[in-house]
C-alpha positions in Angstrom: 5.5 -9.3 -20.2 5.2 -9.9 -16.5 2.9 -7.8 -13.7 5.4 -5.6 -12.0 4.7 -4.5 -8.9 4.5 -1.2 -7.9 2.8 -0.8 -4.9 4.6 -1.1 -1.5 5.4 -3.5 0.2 5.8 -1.9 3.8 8.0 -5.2 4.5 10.4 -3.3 7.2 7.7 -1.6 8.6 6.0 -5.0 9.5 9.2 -6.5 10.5 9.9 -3.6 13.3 6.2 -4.2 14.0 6.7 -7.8 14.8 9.7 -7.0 16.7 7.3 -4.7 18.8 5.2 -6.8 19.0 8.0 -9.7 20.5 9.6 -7.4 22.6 6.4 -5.9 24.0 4.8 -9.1 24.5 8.1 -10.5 26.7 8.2 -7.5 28.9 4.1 -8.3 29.7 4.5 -11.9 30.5 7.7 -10.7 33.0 5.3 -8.0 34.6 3.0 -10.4 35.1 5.2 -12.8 36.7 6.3 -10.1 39.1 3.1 -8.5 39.6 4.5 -5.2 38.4 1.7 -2.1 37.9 3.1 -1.8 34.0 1.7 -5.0 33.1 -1.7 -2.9 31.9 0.8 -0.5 29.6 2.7 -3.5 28.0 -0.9 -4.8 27.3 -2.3 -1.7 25.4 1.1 -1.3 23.9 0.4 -4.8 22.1 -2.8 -3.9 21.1 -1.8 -0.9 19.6 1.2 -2.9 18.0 -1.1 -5.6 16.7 -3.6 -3.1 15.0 -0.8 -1.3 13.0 0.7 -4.8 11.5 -2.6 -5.6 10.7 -3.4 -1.8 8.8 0.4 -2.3 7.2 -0.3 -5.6 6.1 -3.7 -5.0 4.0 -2.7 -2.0 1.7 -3.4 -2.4 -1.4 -1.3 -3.7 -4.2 -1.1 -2.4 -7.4 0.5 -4.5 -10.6 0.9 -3.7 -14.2 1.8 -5.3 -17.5 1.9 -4.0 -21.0 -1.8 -3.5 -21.4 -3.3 -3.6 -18.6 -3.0 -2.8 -14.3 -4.4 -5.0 -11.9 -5.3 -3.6 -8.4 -6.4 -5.9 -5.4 -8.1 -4.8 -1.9 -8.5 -7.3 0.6 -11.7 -9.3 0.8 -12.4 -7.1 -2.8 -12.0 -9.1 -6.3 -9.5 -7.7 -8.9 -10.5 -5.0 -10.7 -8.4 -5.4 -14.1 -8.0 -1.9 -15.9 -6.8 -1.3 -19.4 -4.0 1.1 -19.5 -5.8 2.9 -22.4 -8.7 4.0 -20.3 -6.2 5.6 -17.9 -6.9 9.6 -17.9 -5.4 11.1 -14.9 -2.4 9.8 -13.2 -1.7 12.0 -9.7 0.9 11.9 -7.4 -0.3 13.1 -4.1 1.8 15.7 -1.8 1.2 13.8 1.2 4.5 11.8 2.0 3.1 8.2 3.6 6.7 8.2 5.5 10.0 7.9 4.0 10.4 6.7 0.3 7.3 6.3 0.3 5.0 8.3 -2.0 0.7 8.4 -2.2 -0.6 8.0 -6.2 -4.5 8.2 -7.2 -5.3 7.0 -10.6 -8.5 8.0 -12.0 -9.8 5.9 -15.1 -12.9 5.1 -17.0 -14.4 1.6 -15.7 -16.4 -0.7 -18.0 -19.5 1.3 -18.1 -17.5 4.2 -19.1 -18.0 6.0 -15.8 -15.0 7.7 -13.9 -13.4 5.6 -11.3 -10.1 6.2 -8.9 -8.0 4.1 -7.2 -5.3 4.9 -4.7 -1.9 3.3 -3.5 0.9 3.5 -2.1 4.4 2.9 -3.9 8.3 2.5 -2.6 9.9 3.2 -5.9 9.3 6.4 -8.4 11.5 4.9 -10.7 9.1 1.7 -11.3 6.1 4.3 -11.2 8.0 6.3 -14.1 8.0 3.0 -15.9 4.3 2.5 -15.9 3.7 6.4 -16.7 5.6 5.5 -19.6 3.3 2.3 -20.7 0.6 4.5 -20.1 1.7 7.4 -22.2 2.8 5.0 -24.9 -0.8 3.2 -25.4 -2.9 6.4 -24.2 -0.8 9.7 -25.3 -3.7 11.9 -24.0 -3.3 10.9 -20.4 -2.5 13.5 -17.8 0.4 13.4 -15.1 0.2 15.8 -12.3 
């Protein structure tokens, strides 16, 4: 079987960024040309723009495949978990923005010590997929 992603994406959100970003820069090179007083705004503005693209674009991603799920941070090396060791599977309340749901998954890493990892997914129905490869190889695992 294939990894299957199911951790977001946030591909629209970095597209409006970008168009932000565009739009934002344009308007400071014309204030500048005209020596207009909003050329310091349109400057922040970027900066501000600049920073979210580059908080929306290194969230973590989350795969999964018949035995296993594979979660990457940037500048952090795969960390490769066994589906088996899986014991708690939460989906947070907080709401990360629209269709867009918060999930920590707490498992037992290779010296059998309790680890968590946390992501952010676009799709429950793809999340419902992996609960079910989960319960299938570990029927003890918890869903909240």
């Amino acid at each position: 079987m294939n990894k299957i992603k199911i951790s977001a994406d946030f591909i629209i959100t970095r597209l409006i960024v970008i168009f932000g970003i565009i739009v934002t820069l344009s308007l400071y090179i014309e204030s500048k040309r005209t020596d207009s007083y909003k050329s310091g705004l349109y400057f922040v503005g970027i900066i501000f723009l600049t920073a979210g693209l580059i908080y929306f674009s290194t969230r973590s991603n989350a795969f999964f495949d018949d035995s296993n799920l594979y979660y990457q941070k940037l500048f952090k090396p795969q960390v490769q978990i066994p589906l088996k060791n899986i014991h708690l599977i939460i989906r947070n309340r907080f709401i990360a923005g629209r269709g867009i749901y918060s999930f920590e998954i707490k498992y037992l890493n290779e010296t059998s010590k309790e680890d968590k990892i946390k992501f952010q997914t676009d799709s429950l129905a793809v999340m419902e997929e992996f609960k079910n490869f989960v319960k299938k190889i570990n029927p003890f695992v918890k869903i909240v």
